[in-house]
C-alpha positions as CSV (number, residue, x, y, z in Angstrom):
1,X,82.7,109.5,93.9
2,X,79.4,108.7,95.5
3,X,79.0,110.4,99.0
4,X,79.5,108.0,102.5
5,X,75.6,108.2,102.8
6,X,74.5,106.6,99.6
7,X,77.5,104.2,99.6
8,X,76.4,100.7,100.3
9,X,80.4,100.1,101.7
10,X,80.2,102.8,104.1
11,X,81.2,100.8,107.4
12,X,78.3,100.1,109.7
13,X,80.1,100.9,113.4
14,X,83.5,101.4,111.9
15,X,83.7,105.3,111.4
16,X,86.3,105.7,114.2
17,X,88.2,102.8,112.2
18,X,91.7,104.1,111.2
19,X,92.7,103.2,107.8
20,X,96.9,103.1,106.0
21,X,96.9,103.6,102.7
22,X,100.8,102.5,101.8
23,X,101.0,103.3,98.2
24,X,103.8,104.9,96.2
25,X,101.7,106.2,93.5
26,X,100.2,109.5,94.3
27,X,97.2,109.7,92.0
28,X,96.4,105.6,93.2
29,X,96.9,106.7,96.9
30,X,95.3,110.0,97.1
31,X,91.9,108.7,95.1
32,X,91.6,105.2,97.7
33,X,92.2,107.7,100.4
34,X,89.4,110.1,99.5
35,X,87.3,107.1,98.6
36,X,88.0,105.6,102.1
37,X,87.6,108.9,103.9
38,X,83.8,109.2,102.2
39,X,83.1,105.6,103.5
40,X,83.7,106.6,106.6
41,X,87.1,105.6,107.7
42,X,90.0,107.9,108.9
43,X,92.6,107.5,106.7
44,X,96.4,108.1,107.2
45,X,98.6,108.0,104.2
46,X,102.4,106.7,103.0
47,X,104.1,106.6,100.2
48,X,107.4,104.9,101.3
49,X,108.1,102.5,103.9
50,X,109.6,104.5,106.1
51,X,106.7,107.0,106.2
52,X,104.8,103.1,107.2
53,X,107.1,102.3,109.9
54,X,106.5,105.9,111.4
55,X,102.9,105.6,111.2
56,X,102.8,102.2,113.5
57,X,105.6,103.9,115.7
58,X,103.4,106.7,116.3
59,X,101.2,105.0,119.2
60,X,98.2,105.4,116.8
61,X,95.8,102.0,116.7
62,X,95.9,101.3,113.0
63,X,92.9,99.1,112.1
64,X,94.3,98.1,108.6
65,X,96.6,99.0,106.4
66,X,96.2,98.7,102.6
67,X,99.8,97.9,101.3
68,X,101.7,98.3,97.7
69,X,103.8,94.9,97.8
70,X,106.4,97.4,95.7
71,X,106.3,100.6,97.8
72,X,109.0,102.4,97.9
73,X,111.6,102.4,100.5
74,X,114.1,100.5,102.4
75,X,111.4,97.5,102.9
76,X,109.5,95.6,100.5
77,X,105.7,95.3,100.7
78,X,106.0,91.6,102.1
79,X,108.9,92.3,104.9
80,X,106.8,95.5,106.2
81,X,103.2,92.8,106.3
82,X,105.5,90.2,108.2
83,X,106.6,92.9,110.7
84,X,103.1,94.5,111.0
85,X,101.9,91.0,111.9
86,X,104.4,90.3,114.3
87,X,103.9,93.6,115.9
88,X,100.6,94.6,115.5
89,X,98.5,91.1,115.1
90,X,95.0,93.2,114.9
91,X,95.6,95.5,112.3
92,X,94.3,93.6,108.9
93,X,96.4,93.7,105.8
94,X,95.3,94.3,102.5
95,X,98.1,93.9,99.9
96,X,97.9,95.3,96.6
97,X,100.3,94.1,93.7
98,X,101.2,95.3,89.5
99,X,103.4,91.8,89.4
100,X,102.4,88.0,88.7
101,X,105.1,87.3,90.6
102,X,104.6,89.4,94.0
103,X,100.9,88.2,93.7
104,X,101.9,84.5,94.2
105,X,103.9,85.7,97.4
106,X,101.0,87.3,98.5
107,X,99.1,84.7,98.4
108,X,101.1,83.0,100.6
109,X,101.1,85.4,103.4
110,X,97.7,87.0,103.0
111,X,94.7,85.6,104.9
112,X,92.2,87.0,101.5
113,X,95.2,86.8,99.3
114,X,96.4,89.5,97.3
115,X,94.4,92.4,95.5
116,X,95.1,92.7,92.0
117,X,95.4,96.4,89.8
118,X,93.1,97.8,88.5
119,X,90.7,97.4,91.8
120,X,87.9,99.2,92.4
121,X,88.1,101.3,95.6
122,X,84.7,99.3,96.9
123,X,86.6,96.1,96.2
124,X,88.9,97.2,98.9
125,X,86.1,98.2,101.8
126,X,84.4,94.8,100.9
127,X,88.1,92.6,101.9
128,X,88.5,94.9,105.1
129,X,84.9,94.1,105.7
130,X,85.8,90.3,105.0
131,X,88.8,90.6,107.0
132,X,86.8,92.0,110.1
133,X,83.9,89.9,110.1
134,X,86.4,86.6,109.8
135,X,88.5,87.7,112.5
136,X,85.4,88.5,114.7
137,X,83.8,85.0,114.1
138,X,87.0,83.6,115.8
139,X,86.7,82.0,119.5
């Protein structure tokens, strides 16, 4: 992976941003963490819902949280990004699906709809970057 320096997604202000990565697959979740951590960003990881839930418990500002719709756990990928949003409205959501079926739904609740596998890690620091930039442009 290319270093943060001569990544054109490296996050201009946003080192101090803290990042989720909510995905049950290891190898996915440990190579968009590393990615994320080279960008700049300081990445937390889960692989179950529950480890989710005890991230936003933990009184830690979470900036944005890239989701599996099918983590594992007690909570579905769609029920944890209603909850974050009741509870946390800043923190931006980026849901990643494997299903046709759980990308319509997150369509439905996803402000830059849903992220489809395969994705390229720099796909994901452009839609927080999206995310960011549309929420800042807000009155």
């Amino acid at each position: 992976m290319p270093s943060a320096g001569a990544n054109p997604g490296t996050p201009r202000d946003e080192t101090a941003q803290t990042a989720i990565v909510a995905e049950s697959d290891v190898f996915a979740r440990m190579v968009l963490a590393q990615y994320l951590r080279e960008c700049g960003y300081d990445v937390l990881e889960a692989a179950t819902s529950e480890d989710v839930l005890a991230l936003f418990h933990s009184g830690r500002a979470i900036d944005v949280i890239l989701l599996d719709a099918q983590i594992s756990g007690g909570l579905s990928g769609f029920t944890l990004t209603r909850q974050i949003r009741d509870t946390h409205p800043g923190t931006e959501i980026v849901l990643t699906f494997g299903v046709v079926k759980a990308a319509e739904k997150a369509g439905e609740i996803c402000d830059e709809g849903p992220l489809e596998r395969p994705y390229h890690p720099q796909e994901i620091v452009r839609r927080i970057k999206a995310l960011r930039q549309k929420r800042a442009s807000k009155p």
